[in-house]
KOLSE-789353 format. One record per residue (C-alpha): x, y, z; residue number from 0. Coordinates in pm, 1 decimal, always signed. Each point is the difference from the previous one (the first is absolute). Layout:
+----------+----------+----------+-----+
!        x !        y !        z !   i !
+----------+----------+----------+-----+
!        X !        Y !        Z ! NUM !
...
+----------+----------+----------+-----+
This chain:
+----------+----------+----------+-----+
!        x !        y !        z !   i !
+----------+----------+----------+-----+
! +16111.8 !  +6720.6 ! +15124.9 !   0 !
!    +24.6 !   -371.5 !    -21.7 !   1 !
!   +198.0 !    -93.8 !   +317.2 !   2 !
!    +68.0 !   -369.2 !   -139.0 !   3 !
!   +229.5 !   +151.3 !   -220.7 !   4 !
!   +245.5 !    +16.6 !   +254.2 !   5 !
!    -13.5 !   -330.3 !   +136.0 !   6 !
!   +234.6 !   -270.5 !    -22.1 !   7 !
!   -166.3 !   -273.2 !   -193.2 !   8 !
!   +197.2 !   -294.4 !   +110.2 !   9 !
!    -87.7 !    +41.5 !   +337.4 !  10 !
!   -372.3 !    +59.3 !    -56.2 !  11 !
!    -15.9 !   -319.5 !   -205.4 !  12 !
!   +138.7 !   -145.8 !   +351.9 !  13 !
!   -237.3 !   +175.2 !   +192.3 !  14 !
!   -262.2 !   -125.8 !   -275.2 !  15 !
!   +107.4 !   -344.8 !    +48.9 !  16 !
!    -12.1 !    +24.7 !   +369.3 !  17 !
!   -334.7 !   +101.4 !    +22.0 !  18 !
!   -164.2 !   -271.6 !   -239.6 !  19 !
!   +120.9 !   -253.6 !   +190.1 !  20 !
!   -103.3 !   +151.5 !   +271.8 !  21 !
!   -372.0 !    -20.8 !   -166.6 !  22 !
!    +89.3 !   -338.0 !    -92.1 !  23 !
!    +67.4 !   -148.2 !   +304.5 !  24 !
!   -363.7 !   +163.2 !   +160.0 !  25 !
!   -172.1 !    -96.3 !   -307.5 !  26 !
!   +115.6 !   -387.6 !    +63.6 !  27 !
!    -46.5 !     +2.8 !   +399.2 !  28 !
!   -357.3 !   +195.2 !    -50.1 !  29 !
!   -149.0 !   -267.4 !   -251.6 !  30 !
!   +204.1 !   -342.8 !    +86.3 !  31 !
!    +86.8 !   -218.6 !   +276.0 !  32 !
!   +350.4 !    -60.3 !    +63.4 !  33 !
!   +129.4 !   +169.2 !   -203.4 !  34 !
!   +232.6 !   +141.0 !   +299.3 !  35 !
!   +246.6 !   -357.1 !    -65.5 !  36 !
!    +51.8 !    +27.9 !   -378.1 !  37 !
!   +322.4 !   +106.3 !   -138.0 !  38 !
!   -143.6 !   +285.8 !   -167.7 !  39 !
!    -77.0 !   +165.6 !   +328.3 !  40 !
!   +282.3 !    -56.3 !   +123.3 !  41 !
!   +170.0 !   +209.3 !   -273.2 !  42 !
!   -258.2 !   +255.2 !    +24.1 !  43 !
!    +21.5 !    -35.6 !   +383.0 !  44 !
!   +366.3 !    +75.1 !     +6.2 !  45 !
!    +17.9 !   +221.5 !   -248.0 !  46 !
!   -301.8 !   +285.2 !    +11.4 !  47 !
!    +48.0 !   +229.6 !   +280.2 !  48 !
!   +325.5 !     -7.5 !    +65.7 !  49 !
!    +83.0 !    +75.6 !   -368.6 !  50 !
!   -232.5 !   +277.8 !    +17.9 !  51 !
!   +176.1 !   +151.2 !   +300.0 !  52 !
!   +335.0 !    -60.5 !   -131.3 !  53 !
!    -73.5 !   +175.2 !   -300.2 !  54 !
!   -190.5 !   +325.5 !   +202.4 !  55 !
!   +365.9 !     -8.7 !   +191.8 !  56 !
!   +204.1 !    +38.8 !   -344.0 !  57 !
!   -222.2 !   +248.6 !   -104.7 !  58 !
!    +92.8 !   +243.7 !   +200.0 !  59 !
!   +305.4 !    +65.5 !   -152.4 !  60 !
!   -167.4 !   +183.1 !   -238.3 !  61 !
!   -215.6 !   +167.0 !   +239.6 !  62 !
!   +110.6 !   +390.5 !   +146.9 !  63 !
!   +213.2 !    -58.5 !   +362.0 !  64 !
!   -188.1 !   +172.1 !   +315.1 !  65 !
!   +285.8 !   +248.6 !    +69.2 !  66 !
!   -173.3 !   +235.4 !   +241.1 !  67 !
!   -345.8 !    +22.1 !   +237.1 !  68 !
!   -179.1 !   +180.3 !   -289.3 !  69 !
!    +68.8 !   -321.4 !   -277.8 !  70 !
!    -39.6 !   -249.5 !   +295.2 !  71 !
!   -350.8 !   +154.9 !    +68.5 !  72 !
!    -71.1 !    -28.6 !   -393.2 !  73 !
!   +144.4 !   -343.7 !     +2.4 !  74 !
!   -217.4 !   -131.5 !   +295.4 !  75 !
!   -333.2 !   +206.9 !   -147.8 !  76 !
!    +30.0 !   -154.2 !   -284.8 !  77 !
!    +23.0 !   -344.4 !    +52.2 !  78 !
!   -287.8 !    +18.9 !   +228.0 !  79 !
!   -191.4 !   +155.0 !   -239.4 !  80 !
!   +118.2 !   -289.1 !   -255.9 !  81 !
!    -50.3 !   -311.8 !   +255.0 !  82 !
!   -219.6 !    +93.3 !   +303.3 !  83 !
!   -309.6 !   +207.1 !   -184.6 !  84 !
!    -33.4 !   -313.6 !   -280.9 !  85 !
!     +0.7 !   -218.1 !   +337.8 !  86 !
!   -233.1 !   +161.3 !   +183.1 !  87 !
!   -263.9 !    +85.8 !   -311.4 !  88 !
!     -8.3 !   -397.3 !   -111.4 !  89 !
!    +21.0 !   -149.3 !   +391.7 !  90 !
!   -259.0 !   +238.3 !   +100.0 !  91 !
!   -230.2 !    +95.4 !   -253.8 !  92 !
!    +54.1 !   -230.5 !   -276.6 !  93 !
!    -20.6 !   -325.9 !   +217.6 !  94 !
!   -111.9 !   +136.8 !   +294.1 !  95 !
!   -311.5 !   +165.3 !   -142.7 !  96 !
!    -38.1 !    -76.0 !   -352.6 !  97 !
!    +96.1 !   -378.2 !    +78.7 !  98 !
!   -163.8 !    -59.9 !   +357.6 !  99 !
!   +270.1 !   -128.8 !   +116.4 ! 100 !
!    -55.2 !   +148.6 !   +355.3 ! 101 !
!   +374.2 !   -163.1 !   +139.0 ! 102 !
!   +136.8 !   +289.2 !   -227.8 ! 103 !
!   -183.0 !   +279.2 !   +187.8 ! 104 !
!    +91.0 !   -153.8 !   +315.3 ! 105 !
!   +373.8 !   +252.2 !    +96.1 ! 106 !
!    +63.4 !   -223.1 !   +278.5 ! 107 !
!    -41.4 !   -339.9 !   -158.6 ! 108 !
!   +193.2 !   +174.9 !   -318.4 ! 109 !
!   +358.8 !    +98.6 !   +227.0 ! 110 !
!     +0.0 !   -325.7 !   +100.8 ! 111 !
!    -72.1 !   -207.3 !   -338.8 ! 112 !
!   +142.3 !   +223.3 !   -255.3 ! 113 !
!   +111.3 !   -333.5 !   -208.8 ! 114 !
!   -377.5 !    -68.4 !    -39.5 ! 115 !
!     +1.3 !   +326.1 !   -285.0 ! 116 !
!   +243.4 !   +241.7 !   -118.9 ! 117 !
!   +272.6 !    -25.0 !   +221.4 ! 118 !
!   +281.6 !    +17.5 !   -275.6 ! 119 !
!   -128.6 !   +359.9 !    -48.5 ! 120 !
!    +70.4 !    +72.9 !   +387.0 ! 121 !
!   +290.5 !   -199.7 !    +28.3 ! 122 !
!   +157.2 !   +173.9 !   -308.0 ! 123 !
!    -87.7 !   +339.5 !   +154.4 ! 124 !
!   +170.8 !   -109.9 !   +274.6 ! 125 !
!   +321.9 !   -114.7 !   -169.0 ! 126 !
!     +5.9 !   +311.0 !   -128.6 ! 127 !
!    -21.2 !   +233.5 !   +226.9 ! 128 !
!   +308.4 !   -179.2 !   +185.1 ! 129 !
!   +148.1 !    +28.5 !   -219.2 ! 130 !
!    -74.0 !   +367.6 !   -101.7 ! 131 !
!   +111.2 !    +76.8 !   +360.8 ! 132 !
!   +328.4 !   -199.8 !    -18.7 ! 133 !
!   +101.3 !   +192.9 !   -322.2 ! 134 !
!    -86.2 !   +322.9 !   +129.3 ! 135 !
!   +189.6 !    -64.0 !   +299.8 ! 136 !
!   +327.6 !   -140.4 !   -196.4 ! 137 !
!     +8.8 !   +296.7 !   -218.5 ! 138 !
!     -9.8 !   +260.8 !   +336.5 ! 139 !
!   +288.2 !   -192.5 !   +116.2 ! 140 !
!   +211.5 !    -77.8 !   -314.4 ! 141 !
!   -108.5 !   +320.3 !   -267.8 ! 142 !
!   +318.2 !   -105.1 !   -229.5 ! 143 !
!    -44.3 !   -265.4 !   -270.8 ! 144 !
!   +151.6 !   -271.6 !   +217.1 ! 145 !
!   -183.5 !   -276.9 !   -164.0 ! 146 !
!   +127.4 !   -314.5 !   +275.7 ! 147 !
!    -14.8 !   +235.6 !   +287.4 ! 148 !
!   -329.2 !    +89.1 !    -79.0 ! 149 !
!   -141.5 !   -355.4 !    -59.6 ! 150 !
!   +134.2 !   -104.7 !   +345.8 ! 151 !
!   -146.5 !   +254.3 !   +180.0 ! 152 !
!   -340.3 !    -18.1 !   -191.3 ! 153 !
!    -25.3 !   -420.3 !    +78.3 ! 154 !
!    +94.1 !   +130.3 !   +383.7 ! 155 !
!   -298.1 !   +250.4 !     +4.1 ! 156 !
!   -205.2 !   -299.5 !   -182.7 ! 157 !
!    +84.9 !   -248.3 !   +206.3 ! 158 !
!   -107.4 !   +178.3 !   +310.4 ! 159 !
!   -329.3 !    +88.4 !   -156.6 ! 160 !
!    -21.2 !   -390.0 !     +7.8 ! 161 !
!    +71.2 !    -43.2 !   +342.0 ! 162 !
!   -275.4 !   +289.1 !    +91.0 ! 163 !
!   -249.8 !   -155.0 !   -213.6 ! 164 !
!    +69.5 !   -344.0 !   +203.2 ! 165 !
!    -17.1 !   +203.5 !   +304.8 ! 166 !
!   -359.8 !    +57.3 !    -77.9 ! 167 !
!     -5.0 !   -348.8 !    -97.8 ! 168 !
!    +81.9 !   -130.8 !   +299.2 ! 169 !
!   -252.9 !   +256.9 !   +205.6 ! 170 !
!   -333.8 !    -45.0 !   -233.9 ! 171 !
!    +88.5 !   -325.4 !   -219.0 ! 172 !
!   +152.7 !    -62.8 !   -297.3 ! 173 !
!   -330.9 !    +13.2 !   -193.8 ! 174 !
!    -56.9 !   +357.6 !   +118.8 ! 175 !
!     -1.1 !   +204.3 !   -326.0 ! 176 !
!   +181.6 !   -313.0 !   -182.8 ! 177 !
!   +310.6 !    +81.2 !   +168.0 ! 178 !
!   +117.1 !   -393.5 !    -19.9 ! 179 !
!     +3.7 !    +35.5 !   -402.6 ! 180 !
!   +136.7 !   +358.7 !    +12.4 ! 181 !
!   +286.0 !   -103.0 !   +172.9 ! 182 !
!    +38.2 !   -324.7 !   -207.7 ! 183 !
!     -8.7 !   +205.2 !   -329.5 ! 184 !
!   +206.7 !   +285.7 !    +87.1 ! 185 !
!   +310.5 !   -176.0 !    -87.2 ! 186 !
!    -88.3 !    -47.2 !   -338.1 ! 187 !
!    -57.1 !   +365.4 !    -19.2 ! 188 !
!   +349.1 !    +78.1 !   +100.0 ! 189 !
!   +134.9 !   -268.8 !   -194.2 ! 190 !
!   -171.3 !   +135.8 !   -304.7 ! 191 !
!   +168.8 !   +368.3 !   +114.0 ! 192 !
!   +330.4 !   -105.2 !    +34.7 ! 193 !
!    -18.8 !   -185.8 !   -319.2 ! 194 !
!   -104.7 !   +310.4 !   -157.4 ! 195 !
!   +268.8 !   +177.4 !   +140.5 ! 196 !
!   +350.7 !   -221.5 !    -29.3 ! 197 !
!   -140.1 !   -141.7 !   -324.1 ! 198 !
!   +232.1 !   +124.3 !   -242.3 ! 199 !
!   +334.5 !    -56.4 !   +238.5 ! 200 !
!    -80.8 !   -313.1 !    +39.3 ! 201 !
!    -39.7 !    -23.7 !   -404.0 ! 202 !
!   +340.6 !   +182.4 !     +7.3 ! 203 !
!   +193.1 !   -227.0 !   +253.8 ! 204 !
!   -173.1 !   -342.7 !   -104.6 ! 205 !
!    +47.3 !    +53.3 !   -354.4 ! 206 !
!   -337.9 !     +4.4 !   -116.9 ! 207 !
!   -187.6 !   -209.7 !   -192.7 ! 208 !
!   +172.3 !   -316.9 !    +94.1 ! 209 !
!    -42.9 !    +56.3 !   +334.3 ! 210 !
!   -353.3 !    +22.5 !    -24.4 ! 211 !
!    -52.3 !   -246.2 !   -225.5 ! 212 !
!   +165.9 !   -244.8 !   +258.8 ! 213 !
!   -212.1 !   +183.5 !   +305.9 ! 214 !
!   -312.0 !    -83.3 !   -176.6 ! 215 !
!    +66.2 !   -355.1 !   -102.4 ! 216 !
!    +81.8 !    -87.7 !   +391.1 ! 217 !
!   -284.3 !   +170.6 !   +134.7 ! 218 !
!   -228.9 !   -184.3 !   -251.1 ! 219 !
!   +140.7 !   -312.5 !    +89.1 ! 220 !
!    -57.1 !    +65.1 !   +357.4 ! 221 !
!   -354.6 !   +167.7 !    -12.1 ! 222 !
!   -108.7 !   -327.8 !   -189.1 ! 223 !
!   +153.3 !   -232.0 !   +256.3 ! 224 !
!   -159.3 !   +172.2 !   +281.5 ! 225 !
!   -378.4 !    -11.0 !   -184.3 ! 226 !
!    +63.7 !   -364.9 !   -129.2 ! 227 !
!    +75.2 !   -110.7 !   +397.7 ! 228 !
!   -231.3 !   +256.7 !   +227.5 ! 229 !
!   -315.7 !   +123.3 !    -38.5 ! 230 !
!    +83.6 !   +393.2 !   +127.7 ! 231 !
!   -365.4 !    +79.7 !    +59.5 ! 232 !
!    -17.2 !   -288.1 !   +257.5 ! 233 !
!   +313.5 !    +13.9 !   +201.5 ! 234 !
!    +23.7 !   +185.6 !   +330.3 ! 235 !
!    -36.6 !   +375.8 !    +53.3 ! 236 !
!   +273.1 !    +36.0 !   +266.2 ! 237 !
!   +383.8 !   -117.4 !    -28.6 ! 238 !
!   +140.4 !   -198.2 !   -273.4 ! 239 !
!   -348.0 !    +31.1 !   -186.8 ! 240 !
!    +20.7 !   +372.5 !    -48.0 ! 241 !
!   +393.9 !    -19.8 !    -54.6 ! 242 !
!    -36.5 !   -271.6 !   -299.1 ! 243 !
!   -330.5 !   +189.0 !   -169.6 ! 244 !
!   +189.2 !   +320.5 !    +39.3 ! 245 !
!   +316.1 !   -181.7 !   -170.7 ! 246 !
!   -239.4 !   -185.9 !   -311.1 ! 247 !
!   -144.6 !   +326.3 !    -51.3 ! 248 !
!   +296.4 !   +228.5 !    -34.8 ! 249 !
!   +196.5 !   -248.3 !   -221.0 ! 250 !
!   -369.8 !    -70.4 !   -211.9 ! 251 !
!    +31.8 !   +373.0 !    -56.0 ! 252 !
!   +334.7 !    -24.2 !   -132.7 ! 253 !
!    -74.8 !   -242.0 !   -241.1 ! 254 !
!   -267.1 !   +124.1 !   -146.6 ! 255 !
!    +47.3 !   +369.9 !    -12.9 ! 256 !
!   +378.3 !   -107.1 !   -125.4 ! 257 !
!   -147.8 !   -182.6 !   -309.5 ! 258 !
!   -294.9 !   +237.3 !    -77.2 ! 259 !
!   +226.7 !   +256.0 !     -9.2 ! 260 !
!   +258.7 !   -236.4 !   -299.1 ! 261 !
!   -357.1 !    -53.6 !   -156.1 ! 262 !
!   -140.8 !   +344.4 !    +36.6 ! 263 !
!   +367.0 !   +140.3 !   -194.0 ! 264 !
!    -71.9 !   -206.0 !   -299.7 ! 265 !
!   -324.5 !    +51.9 !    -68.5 ! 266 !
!    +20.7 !   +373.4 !   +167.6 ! 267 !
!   -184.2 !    +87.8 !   -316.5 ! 268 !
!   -323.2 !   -205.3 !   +102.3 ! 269 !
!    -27.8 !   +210.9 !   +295.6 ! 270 !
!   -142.5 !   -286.7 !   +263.9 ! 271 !
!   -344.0 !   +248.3 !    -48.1 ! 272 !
!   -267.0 !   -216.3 !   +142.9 ! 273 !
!   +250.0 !    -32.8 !   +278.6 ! 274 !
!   +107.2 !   +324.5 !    +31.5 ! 275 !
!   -358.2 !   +136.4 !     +4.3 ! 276 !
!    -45.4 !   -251.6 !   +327.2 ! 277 !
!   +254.6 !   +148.5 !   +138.0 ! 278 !
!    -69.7 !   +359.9 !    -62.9 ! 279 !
!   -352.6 !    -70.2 !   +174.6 ! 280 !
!    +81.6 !   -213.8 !   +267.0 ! 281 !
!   -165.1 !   +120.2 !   +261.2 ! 282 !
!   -347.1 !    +10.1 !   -204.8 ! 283 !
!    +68.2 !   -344.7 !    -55.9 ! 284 !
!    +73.3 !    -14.1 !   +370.5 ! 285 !
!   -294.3 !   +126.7 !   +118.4 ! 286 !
!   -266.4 !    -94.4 !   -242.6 ! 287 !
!   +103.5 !   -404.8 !    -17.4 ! 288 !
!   -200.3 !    -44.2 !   +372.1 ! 289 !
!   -324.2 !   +112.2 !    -63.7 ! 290 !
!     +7.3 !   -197.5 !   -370.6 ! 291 !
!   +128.0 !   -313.0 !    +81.9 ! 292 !
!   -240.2 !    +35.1 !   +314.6 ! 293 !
!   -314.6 !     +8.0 !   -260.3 ! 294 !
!   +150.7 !   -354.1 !   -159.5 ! 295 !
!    +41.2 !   -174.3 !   +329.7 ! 296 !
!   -184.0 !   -353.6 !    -30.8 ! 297 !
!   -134.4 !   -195.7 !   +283.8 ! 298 !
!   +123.0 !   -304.6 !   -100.7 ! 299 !
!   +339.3 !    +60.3 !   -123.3 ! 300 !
!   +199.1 !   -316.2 !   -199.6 ! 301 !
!   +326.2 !   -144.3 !    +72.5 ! 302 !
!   +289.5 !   +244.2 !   -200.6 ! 303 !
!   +111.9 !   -307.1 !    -88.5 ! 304 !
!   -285.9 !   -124.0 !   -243.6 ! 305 !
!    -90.2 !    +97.2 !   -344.7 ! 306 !
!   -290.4 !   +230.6 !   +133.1 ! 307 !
!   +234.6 !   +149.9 !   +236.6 ! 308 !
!   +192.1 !   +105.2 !   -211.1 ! 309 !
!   -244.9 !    +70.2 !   -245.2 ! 310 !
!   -169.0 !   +214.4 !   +245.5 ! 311 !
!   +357.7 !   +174.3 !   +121.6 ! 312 !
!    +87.2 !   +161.1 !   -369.3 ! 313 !
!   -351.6 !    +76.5 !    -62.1 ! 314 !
!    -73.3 !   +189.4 !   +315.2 ! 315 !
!   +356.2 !   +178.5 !    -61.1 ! 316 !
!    -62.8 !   +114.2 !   -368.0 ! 317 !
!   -338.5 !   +144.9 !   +159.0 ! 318 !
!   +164.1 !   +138.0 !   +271.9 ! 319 !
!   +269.7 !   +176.7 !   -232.7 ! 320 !
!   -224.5 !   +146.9 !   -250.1 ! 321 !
!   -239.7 !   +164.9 !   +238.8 ! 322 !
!   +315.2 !   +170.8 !   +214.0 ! 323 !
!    +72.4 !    +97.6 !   -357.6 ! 324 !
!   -267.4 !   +131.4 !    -69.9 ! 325 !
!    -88.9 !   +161.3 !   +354.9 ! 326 !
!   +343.3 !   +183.4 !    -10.6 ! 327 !
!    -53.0 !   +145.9 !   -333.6 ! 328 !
!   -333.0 !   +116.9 !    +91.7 ! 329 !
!    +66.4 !   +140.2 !   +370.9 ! 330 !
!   +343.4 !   +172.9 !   -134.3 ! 331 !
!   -217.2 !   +184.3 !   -250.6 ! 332 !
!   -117.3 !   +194.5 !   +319.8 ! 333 !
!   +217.4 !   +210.4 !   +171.5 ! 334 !
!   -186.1 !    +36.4 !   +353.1 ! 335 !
!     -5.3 !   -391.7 !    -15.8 ! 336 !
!   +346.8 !   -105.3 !   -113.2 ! 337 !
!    +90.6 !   +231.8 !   +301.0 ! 338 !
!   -234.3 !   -147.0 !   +313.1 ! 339 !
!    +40.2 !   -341.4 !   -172.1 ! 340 !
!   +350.0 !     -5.4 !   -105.2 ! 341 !
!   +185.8 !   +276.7 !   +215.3 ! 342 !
!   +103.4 !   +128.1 !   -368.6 ! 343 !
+----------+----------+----------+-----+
């Protein structure tokens, strides 16, 4: 049976979109210099990740609720199936053995510098299984379809799973297991949750179109102020810095999932299928981008802001592209593969 059928095709085009810039951006910082303080990085910057994550956060409203031990266990079996066995297989034996890359078979080195390979796939497990726990634990306490109630409690039961994963924080460092960007991402999971859930009373009460229309203008607006005046990838880490990226990137998100979606309703026909594909197979893309883009790495990189840097930039991504394309068509052909590799 061809699971894809059942997907919603909007939001993998999203997911699609995510994930190329994603490439993008590690395509331009592999092979240039600089490239960090263009303005094109600083969209990519502000938009990749936390689009992603907002996007796994909405998704779940189409996914089955844990409503006892026996679906919780399911739940938290399969996502570690689905994120932790593709991160252990390409950390460990893809660029740990195949690549020589002996910091990747070093465990202790690899709890504390997570960012320095996969971490989205851990941090994502993580995410999840917070949250898995805080909806099991709302639906013990509130079993009726109390849709508010429920919410509330859930973010309560969320929120605390915060504060224990800063307790741990606090005790081994914030770069143990990539806690710091766990707990700077989890927001945008629950905001992409509760979007999923209130979405169509807030279509009800706002009346619409019209309000969106307006939301999306503003938060354009806004999101291109903020890039125009601060480079996000440069400010600080800690206070304002986190509270300004966090801002730029929620209202980037806005904007540009509001008018994909206007564009993806009048030409719904087209079907975004390049896009849609990159979404479906995100996390081949995920995986696979490292060890290419690692084969096109020059010694002598150019400035991203020269013809050859450029140059270099689209060439190395078109490359890049067409052998994930081609590695995911091949691998998924194998069964035993797309499993170990992909969790699928």
């Amino acid at each position: 049976m061809d699971k894809t059928k059942n997907r919603n095709d909007f939001v993998d085009i999203m997911r699609g979109i995510a994930m190329l810039m994603v490439v993008l951006g590690h395509t331009m910082t592999g092979c240039t210099e600089d490239s960090e303080k263009s303005f094109l990085f600083n969209v990519i910057w502000s938009l990749q990740m936390p689009l992603f994550i907002l996007i796994s956060g909405y998704v779940t409203r189409y996914s089955r609720g844990v409503t006892d031990g026996k679906s919780l266990w399911k739940y938290i079996k399969r996502r570690t199936v689905a994120y932790l066995l593709p991160w252990c297989v390409w950390t460990l034996v893809v660029r740990g053995l195949l690549l020589g890359q002996s910091d990747f078979l070093d465990i202790k080195y690899l709890l504390w510098h997570m960012d320095n390979g996969y971490w989205f796939l851990f941090t994502i497990w993580t995410i999840s299984i917070f949250f898995g726990i805080a909806e099991f634990v709302s639906r013990q306490l509130i079993p009726d379809e109390q849709t508010l109630k429920r919410i509330a409690l859930l973010t309560a039961v969320y929120i605390a799973g915060m504060a224990v994963l800063t307790g741990i924080g606090v005790v081994m460092g914030l770069s143990f297991l990539c806690i710091k960007l766990t707990l700077y991402y989890m927001p945008f999971y629950w905001l992409g949750f509760f979007y999923g859930k209130v979405r169509d009373h807030i279509f009800e009460y706002l009346k619409g179109a019209a309000a969106a229309d307006i939301t999306v203008a503003v938060s354009l607006f806004i999101w291109l102020l903020i890039l125009t005046h601060i480079n996000l990838y440069e400010i600080s880490d800690r206070g304002s810095g986190i509270v300004v990226r966090a801002f730029a990137s929620v209202v980037g998100c806005v904007a540009v999932i509001g008018l994909c979606k206007s564009l993806y309703v009048k030409i719904h026909s087209w079907g975004g299928t390049p896009l849609r594909l990159a979404g479906v197979h995100s996390l081949e893309i995920y995986l696979g981008q490292y060890p290419v883009l690692s084969l096109l790495q020059m010694r002598l990189a150019p400035s991203f802001a020269s013809v050859q840097g450029i140059s270099l930039t689209l060439t190395n991504y078109v490359i890049t592209m067409t052998i994930l394309a081609l590695m995911t068509a091949l691998f998924n052909q194998n069964r035993t593969l797309r499993r170990v590799l992909f969790g699928k």
